[in-house]
N, CA and C atoms as an extended XYZ file, in Angstrom:
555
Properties=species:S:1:pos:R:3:atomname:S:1:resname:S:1:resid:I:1 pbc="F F F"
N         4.076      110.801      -20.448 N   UNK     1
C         3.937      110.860      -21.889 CA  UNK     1
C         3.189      112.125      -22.315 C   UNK     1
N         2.453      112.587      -21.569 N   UNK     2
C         1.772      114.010      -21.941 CA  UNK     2
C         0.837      114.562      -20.345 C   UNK     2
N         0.410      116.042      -20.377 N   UNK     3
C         0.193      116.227      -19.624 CA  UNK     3
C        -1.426      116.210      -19.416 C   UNK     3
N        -2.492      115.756      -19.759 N   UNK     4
C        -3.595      115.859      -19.693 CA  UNK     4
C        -4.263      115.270      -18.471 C   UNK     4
N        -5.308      116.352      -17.825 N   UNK     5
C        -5.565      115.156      -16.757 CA  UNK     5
C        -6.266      113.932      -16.300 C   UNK     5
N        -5.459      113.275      -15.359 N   UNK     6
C        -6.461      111.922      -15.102 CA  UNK     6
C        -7.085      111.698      -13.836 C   UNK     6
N        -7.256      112.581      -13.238 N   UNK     7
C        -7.662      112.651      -11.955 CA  UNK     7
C        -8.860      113.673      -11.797 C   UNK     7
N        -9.882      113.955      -11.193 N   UNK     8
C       -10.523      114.889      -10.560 CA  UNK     8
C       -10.345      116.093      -10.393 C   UNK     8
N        -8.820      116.329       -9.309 N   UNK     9
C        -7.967      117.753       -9.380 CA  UNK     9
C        -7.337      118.092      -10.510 C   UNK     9
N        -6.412      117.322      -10.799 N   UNK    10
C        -6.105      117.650      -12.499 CA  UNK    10
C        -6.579      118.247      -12.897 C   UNK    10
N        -8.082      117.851      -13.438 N   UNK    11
C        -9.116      118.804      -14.108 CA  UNK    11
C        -9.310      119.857      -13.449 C   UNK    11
N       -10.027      119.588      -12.441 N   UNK    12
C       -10.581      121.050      -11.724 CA  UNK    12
C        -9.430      121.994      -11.724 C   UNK    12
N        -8.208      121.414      -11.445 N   UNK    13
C        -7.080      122.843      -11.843 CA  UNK    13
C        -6.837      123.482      -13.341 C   UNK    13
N        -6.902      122.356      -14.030 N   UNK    14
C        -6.589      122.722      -15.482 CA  UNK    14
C        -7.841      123.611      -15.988 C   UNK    14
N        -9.097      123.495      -15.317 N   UNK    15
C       -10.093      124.405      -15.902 CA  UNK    15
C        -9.786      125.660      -15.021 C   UNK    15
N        -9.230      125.782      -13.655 N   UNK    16
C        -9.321      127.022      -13.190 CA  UNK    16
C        -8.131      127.962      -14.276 C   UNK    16
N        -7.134      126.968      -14.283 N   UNK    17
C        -5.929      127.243      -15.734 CA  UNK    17
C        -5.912      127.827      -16.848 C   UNK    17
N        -7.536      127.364      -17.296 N   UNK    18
C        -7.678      128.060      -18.467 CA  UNK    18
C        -8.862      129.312      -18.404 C   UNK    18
N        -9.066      129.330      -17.236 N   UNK    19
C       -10.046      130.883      -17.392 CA  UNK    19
C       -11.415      130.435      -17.029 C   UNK    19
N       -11.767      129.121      -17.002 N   UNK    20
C       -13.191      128.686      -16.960 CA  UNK    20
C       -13.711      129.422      -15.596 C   UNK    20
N       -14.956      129.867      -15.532 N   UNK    21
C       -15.613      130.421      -14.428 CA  UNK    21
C       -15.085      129.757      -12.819 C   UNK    21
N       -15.793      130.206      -11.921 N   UNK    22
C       -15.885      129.249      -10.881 CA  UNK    22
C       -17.618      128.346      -11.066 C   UNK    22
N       -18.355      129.142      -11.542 N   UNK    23
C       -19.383      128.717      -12.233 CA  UNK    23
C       -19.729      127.418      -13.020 C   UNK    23
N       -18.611      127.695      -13.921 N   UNK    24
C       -18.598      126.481      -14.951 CA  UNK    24
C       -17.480      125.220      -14.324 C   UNK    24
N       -16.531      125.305      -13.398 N   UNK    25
C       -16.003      124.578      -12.576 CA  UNK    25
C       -16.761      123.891      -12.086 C   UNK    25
N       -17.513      124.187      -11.113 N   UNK    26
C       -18.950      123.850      -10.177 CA  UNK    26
C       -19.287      122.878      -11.014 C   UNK    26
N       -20.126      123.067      -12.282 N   UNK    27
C       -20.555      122.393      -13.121 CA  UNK    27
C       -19.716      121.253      -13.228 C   UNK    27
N       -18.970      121.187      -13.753 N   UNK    28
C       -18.046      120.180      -14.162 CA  UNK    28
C       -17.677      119.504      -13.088 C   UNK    28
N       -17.232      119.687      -11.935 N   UNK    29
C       -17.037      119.010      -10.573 CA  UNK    29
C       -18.167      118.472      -10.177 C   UNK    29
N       -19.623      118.851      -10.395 N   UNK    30
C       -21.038      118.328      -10.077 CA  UNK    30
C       -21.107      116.746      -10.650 C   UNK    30
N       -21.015      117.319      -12.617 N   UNK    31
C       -20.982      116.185      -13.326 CA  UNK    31
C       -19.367      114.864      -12.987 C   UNK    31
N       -18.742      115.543      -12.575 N   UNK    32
C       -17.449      114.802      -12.025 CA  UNK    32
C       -18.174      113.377      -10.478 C   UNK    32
N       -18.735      114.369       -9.779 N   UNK    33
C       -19.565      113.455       -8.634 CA  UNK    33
C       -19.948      112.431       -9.131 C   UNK    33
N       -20.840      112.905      -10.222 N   UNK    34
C       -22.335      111.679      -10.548 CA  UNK    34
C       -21.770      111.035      -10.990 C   UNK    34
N       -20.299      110.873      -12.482 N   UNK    35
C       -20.482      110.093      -13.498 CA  UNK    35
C       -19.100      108.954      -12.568 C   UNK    35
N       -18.561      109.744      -11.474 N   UNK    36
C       -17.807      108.618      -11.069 CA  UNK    36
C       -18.130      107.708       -9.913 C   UNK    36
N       -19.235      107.624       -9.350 N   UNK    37
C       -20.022      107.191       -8.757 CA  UNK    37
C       -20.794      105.836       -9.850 C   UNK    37
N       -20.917      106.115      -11.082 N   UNK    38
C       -21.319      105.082      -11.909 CA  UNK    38
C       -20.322      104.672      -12.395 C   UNK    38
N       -19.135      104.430      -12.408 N   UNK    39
C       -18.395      104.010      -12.797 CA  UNK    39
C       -17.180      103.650      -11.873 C   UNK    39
N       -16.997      103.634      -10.538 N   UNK    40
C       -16.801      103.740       -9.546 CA  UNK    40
C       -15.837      102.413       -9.862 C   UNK    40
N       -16.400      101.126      -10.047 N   UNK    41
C       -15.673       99.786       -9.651 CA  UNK    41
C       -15.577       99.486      -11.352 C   UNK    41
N       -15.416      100.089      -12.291 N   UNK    42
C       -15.046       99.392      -13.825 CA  UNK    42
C       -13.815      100.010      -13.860 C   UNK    42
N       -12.777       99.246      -14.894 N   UNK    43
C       -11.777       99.547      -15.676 CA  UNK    43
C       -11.488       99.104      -16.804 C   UNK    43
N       -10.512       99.760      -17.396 N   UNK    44
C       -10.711       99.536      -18.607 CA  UNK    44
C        -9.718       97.864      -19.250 C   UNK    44
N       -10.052       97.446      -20.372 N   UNK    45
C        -8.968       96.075      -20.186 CA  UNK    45
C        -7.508       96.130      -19.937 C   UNK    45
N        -7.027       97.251      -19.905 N   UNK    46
C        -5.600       97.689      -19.633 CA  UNK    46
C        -5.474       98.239      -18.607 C   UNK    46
N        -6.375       97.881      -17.477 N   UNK    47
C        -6.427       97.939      -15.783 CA  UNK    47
C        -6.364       99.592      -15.307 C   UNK    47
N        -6.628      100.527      -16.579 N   UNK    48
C        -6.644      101.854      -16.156 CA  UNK    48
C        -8.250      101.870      -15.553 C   UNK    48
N        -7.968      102.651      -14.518 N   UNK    49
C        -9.441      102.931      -14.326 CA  UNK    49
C       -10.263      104.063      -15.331 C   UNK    49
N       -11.632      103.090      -15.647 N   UNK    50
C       -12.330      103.563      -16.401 CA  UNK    50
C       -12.600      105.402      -16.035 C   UNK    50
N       -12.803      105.682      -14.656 N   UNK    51
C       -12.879      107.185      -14.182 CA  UNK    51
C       -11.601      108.212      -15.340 C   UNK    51
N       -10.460      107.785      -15.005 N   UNK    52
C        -9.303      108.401      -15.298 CA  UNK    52
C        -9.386      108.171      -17.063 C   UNK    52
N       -10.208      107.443      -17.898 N   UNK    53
C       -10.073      107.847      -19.289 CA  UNK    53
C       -11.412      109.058      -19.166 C   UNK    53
N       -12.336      108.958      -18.830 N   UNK    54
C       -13.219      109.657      -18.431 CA  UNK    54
C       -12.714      111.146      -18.145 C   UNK    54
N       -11.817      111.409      -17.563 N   UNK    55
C       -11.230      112.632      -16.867 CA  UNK    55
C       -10.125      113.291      -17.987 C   UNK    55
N        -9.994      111.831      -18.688 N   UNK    56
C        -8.765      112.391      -20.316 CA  UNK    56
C        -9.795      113.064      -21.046 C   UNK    56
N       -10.790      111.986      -21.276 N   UNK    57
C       -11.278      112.903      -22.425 CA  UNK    57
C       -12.112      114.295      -21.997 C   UNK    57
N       -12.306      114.419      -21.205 N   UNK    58
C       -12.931      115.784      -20.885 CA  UNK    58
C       -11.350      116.881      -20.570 C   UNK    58
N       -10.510      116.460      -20.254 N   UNK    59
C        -9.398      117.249      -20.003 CA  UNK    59
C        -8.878      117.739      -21.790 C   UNK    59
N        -8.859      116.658      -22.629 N   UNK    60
C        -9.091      117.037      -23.798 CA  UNK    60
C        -9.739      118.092      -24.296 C   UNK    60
N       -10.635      118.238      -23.850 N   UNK    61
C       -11.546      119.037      -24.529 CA  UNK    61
C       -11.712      120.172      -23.352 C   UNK    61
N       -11.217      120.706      -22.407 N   UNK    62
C       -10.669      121.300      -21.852 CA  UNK    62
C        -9.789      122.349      -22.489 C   UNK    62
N        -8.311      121.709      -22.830 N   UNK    63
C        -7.233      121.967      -23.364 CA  UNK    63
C        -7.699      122.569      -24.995 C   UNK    63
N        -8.747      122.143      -25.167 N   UNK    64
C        -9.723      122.883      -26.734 CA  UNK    64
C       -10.421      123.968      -26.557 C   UNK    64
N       -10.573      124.503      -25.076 N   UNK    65
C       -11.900      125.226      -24.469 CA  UNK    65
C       -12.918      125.097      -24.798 C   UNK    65
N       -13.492      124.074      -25.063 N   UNK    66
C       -14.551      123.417      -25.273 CA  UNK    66
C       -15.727      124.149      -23.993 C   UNK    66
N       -16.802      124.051      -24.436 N   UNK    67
C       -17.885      124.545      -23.427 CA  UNK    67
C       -18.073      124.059      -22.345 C   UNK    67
N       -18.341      124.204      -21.137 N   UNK    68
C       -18.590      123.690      -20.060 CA  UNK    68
C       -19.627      122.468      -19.990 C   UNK    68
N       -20.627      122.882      -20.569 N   UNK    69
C       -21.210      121.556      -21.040 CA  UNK    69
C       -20.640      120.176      -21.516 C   UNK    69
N       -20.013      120.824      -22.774 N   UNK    70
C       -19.349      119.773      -23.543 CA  UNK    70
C       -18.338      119.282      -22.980 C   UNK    70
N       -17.540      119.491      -21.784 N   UNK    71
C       -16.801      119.037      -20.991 CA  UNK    71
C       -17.560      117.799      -20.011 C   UNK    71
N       -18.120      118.727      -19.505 N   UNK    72
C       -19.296      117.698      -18.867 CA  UNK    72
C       -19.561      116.478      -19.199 C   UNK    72
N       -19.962      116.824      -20.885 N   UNK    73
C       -20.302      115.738      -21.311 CA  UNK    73
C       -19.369      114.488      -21.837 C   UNK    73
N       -18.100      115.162      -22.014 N   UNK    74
C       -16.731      114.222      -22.075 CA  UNK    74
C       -16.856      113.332      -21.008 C   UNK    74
N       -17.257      114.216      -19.865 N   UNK    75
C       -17.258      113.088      -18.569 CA  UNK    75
C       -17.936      111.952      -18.661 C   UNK    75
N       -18.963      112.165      -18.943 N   UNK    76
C       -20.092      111.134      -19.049 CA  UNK    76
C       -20.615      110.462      -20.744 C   UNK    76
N       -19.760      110.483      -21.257 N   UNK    77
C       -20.158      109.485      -22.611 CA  UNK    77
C       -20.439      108.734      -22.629 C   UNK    77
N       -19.438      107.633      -21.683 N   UNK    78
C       -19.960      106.247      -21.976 CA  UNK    78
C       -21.155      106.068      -21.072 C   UNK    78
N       -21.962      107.178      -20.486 N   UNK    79
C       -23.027      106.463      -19.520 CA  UNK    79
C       -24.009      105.495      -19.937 C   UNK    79
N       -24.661      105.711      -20.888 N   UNK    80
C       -25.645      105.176      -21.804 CA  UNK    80
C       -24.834      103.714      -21.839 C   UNK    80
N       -23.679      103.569      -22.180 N   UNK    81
C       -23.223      102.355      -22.767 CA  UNK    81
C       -22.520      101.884      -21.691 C   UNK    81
N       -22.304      102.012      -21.031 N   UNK    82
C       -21.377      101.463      -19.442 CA  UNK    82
C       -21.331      101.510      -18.332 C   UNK    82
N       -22.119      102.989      -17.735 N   UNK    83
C       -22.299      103.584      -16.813 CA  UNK    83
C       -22.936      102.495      -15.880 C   UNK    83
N       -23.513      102.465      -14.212 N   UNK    84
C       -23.853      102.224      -13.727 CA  UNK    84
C       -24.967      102.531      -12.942 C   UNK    84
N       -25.829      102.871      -13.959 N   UNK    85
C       -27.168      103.306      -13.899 CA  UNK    85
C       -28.437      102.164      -13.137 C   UNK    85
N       -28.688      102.987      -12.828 N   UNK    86
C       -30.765      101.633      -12.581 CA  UNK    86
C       -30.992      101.339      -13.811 C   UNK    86
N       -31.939      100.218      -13.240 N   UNK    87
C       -32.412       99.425      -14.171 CA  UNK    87
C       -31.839       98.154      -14.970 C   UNK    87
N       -30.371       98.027      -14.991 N   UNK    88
C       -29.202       96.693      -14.917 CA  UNK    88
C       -29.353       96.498      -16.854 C   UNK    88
N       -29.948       97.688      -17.901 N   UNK    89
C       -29.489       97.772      -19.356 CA  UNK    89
C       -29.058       98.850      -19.444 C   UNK    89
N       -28.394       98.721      -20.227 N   UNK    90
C       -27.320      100.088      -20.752 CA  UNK    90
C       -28.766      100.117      -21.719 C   UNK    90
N       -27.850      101.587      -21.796 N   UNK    91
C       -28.846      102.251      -22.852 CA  UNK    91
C       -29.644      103.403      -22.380 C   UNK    91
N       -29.627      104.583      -23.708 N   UNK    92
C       -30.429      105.807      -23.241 CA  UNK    92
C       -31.874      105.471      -22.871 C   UNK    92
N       -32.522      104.681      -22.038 N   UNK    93
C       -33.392      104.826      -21.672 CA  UNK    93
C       -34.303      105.837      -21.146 C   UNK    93
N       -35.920      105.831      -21.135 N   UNK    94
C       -36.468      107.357      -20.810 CA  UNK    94
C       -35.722      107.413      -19.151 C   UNK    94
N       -36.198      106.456      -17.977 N   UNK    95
C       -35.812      106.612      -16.583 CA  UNK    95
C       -34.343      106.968      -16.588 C   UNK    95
N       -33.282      106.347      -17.427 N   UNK    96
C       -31.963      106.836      -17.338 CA  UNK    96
C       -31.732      108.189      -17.620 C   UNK    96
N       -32.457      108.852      -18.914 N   UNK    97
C       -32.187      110.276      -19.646 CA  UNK    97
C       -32.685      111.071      -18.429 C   UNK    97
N       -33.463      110.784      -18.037 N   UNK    98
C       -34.209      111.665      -17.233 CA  UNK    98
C       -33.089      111.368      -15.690 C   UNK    98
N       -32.904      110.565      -15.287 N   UNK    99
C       -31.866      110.642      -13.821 CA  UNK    99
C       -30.490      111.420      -14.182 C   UNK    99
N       -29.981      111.239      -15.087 N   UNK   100
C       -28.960      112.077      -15.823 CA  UNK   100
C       -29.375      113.575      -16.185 C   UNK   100
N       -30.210      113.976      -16.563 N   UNK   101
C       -30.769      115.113      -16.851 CA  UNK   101
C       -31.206      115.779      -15.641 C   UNK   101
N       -31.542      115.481      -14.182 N   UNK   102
C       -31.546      116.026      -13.195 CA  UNK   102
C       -30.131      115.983      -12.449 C   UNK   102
N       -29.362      115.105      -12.973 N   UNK   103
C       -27.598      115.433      -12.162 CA  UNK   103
C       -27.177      116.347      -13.421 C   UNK   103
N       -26.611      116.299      -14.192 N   UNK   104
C       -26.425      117.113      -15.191 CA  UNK   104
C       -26.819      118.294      -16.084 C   UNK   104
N       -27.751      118.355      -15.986 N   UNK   105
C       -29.035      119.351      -17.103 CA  UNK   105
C       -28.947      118.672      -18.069 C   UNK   105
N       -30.399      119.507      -18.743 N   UNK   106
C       -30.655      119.153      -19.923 CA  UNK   106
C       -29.728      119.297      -21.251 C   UNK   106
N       -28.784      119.997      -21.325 N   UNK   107
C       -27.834      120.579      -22.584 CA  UNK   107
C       -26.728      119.099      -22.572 C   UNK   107
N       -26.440      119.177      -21.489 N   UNK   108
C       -25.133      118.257      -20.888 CA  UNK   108
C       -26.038      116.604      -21.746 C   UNK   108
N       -27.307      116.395      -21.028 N   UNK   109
C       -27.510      114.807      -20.908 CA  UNK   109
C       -27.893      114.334      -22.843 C   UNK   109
N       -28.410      115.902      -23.177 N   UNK   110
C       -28.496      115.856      -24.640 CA  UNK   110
C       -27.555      115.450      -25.795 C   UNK   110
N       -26.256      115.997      -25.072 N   UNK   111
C       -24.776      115.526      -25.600 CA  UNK   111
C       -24.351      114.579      -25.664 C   UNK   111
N       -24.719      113.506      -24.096 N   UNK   112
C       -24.144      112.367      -24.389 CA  UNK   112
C       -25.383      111.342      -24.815 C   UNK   112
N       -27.034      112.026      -24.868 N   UNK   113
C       -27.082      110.950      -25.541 CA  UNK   113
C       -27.478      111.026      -27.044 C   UNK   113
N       -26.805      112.378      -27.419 N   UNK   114
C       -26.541      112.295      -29.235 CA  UNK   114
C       -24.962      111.328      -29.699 C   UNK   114
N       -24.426      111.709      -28.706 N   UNK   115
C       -22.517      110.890      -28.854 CA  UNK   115
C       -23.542      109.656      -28.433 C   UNK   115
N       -23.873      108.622      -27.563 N   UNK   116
C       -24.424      107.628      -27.517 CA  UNK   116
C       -24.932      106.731      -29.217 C   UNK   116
N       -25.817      107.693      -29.289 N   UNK   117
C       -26.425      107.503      -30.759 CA  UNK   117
C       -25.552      107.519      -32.115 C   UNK   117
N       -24.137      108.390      -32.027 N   UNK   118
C       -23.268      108.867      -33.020 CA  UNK   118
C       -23.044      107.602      -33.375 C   UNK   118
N       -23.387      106.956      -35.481 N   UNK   119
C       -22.457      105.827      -35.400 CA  UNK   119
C       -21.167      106.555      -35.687 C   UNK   119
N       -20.414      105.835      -35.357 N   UNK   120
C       -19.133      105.579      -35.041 CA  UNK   120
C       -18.141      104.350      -35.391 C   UNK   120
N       -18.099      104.466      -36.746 N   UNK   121
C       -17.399      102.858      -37.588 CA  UNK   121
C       -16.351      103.464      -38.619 C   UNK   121
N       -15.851      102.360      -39.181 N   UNK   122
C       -14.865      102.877      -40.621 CA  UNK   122
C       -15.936      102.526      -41.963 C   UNK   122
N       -17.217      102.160      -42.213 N   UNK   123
C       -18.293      102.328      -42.562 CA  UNK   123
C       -18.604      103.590      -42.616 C   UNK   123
N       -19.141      104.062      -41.820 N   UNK   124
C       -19.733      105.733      -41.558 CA  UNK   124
C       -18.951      106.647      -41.183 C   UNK   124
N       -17.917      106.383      -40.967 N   UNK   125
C       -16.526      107.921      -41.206 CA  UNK   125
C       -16.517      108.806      -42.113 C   UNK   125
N       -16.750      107.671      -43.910 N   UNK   126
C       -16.634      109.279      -45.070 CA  UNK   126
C       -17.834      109.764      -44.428 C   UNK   126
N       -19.174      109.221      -44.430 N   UNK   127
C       -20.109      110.040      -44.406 CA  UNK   127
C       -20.377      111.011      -43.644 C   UNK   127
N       -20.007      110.822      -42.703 N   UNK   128
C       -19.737      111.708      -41.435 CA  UNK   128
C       -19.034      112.878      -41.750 C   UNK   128
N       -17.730      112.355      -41.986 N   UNK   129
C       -16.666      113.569      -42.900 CA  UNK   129
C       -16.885      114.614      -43.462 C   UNK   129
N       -18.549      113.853      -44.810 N   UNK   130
C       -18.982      114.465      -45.764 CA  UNK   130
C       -19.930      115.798      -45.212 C   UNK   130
N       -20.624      115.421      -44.414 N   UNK   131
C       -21.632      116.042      -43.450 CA  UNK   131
C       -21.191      116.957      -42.208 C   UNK   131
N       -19.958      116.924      -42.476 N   UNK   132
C       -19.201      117.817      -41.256 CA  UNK   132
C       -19.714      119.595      -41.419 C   UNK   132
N       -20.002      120.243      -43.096 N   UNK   133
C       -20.257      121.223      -42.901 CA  UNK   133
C       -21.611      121.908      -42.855 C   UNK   133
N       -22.532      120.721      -42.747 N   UNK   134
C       -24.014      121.151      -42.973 CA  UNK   134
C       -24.047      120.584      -41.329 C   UNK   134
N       -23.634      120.607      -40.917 N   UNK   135
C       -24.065      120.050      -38.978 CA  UNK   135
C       -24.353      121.184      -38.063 C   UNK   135
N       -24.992      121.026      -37.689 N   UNK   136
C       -25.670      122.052      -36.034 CA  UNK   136
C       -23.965      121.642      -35.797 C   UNK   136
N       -23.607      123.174      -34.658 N   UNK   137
C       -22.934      123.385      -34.005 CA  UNK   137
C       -22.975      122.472      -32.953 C   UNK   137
N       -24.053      122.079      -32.447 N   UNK   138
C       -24.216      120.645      -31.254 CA  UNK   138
C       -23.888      119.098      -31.857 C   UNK   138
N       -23.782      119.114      -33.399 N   UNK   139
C       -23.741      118.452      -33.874 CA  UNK   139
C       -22.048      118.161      -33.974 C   UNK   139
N       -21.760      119.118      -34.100 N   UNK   140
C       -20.172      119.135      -34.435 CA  UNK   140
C       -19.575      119.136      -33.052 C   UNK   140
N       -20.243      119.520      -32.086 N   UNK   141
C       -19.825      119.199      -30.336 CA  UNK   141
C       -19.798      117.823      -30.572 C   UNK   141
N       -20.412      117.118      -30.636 N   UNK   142
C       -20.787      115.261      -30.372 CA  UNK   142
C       -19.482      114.831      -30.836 C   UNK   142
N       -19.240      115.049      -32.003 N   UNK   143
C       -17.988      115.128      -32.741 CA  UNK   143
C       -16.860      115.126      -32.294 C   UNK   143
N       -16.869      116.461      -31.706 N   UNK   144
C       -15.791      116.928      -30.726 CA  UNK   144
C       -15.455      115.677      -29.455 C   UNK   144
N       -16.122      114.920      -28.599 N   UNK   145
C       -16.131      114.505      -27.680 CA  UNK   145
C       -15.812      113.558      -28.159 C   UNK   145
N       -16.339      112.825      -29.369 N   UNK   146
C       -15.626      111.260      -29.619 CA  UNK   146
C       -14.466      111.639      -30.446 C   UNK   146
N       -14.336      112.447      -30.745 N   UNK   147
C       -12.547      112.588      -31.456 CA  UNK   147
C       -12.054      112.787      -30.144 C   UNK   147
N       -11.931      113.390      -28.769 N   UNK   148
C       -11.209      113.345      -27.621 CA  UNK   148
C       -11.158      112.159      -27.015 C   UNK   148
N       -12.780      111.662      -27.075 N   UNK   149
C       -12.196      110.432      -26.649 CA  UNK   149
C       -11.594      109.128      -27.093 C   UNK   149
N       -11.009      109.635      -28.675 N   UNK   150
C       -10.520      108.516      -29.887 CA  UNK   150
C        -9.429      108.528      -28.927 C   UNK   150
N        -8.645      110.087      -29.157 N   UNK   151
C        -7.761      110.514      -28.543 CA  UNK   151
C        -7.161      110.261      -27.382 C   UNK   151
N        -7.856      110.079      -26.424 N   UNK   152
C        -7.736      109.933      -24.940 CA  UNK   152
C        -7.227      108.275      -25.296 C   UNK   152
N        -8.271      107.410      -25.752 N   UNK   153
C        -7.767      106.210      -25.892 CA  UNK   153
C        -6.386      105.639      -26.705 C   UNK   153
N        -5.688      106.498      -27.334 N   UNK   154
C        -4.992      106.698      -27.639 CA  UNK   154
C        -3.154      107.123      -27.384 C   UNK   154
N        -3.275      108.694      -26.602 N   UNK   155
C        -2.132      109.176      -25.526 CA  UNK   155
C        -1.521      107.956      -24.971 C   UNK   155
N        -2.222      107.484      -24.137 N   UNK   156
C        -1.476      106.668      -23.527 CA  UNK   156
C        -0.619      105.429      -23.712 C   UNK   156
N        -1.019      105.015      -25.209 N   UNK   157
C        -0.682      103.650      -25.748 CA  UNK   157
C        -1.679      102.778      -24.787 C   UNK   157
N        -3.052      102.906      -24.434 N   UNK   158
C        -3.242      101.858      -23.916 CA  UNK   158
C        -3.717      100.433      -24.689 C   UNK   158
N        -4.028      100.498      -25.797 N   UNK   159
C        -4.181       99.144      -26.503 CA  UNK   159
C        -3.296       98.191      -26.578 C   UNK   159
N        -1.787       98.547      -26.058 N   UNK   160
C        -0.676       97.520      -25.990 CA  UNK   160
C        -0.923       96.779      -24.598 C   UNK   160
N        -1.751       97.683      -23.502 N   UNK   161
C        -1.949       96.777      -22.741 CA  UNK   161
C        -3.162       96.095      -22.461 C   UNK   161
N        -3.784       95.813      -23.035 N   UNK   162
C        -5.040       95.619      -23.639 CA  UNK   162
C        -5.374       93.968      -23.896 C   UNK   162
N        -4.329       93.228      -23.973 N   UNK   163
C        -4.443       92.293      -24.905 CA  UNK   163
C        -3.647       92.592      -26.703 C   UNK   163
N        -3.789       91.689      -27.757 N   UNK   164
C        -3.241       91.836      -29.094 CA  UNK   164
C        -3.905       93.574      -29.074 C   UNK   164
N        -2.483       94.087      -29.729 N   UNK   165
C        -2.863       95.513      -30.026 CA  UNK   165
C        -3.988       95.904      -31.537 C   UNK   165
N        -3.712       94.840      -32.320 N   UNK   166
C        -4.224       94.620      -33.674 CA  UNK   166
C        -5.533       94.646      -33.089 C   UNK   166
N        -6.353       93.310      -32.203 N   UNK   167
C        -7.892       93.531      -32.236 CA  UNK   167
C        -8.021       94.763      -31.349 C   UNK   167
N        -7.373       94.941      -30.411 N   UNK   168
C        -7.818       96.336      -29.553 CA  UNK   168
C        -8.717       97.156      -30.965 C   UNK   168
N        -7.655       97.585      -31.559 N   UNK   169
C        -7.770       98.978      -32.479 CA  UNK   169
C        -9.002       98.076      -33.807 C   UNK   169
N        -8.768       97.107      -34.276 N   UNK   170
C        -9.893       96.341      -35.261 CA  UNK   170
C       -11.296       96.847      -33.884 C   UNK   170
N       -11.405       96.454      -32.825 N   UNK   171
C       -12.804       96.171      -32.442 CA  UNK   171
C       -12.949       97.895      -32.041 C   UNK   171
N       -12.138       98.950      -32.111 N   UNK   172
C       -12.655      100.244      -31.841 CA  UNK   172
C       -13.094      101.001      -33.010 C   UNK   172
N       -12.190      100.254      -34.682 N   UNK   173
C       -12.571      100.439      -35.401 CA  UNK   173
C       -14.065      100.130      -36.125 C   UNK   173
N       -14.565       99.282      -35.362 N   UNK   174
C       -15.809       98.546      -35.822 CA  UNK   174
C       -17.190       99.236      -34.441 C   UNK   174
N       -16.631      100.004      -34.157 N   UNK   175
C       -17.614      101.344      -33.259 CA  UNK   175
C       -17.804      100.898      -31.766 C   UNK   175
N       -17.192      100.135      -30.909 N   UNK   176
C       -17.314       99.600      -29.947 CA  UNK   176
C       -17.049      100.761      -28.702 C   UNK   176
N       -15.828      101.589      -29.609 N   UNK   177
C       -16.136      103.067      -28.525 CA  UNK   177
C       -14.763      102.868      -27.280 C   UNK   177
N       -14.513      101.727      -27.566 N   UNK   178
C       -13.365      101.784      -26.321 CA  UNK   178
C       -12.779      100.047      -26.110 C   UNK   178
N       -11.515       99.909      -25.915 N   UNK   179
C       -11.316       98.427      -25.350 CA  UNK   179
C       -12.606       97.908      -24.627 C   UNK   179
N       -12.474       96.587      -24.153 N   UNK   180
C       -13.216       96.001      -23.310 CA  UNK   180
C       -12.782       96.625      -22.014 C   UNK   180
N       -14.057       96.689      -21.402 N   UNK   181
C       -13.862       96.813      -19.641 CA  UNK   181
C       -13.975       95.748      -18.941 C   UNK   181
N       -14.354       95.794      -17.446 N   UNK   182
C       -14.908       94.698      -16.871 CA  UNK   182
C       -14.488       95.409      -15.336 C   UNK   182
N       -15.364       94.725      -14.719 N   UNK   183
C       -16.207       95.320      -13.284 CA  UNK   183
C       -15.302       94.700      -12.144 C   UNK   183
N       -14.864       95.195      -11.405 N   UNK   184
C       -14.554       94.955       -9.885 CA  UNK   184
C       -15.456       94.817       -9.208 C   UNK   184
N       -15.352       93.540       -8.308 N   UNK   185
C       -16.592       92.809       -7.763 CA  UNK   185
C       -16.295       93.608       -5.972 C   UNK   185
């Protein structure tokens, strides 16, 4: 249905594809290690593995030339909210920001946990909208990453396999950020 990638190599080719350093590759293959290692045994309710939307939306934003960072940070969005972190709560916690911020850096872990924080509803859309031209440039990155990853959730039609396609898209509309997952034991 389209060519974006969902795999590991995918990416790492599609960034050598578009000019990205070997530098900024590195990077992105680093953050590629950590964030699929936490996410290792989840998928998403339409039995895609959670890694491979992970790898869309940063391939997304790839295909945008998006910053190396902000790629990065495509990788790792949902960490805060899904990831498989210490401590057994989601959430930007100080011990989490900080274990993320030594696999990632500081620019990268800042990203996902401003997208963490981003609301994200049909509530706070105009406002958001409204505020699009008074935003920090990092501000409008955060942006960037959850419109790829609207997107990503999207390409594929996966809400048809999801369960009713109607609540899929009602409960992403109401800021949930993604279908339901659930863990391989």
């Amino acid at each position: 249905m389209n060519d974006r990638p969902q795999t590991n190599l995918q990416l790492l080719n599609a960034l050598r594809g578009a000019g990205y350093t070997d530098a900024e590759v590195e990077q992105i293959k680093k953050a590629y290690d950590f964030v699929a290692r936490q996410f290792a045994v989840w998928f998403r309710a339409s039995g895609k593995p959670f890694i491979a939307h992970l790898v869309g939306t940063a391939g997304i934003l790839c295909a945008l030339r998006a910053r190396a960072p902000v790629i990065a940070a495509g990788l790792g969005h949902a960490l805060y909210a899904q990831g498989e972190l210490p401590g057994g709560v989601p959430g930007a916690t100080g011990s989490m920001r900080a274990r993320v911020r030594r696999a990632l850096g500081a620019e990268t872990e800042d990203l996902i946990a401003r997208y963490a924080a981003l609301e994200w509803n049909t509530a706070g859309l105009p406002g958001l909208r409204a505020r699009l031209p008074d935003m920090s440039p990092t501000e409008r990155e955060v942006v960037l990453i959850r419109l790829a990853n609207e997107l990503d959730d999207h390409l594929d039609l996966e809400a048809l396999y999801c369960g009713t396609p109607r609540r899929a898209c009602a409960e992403s509309a109401r800021g949930c950020g993604s279908p339901p997952t659930w863990r391989a034991i």
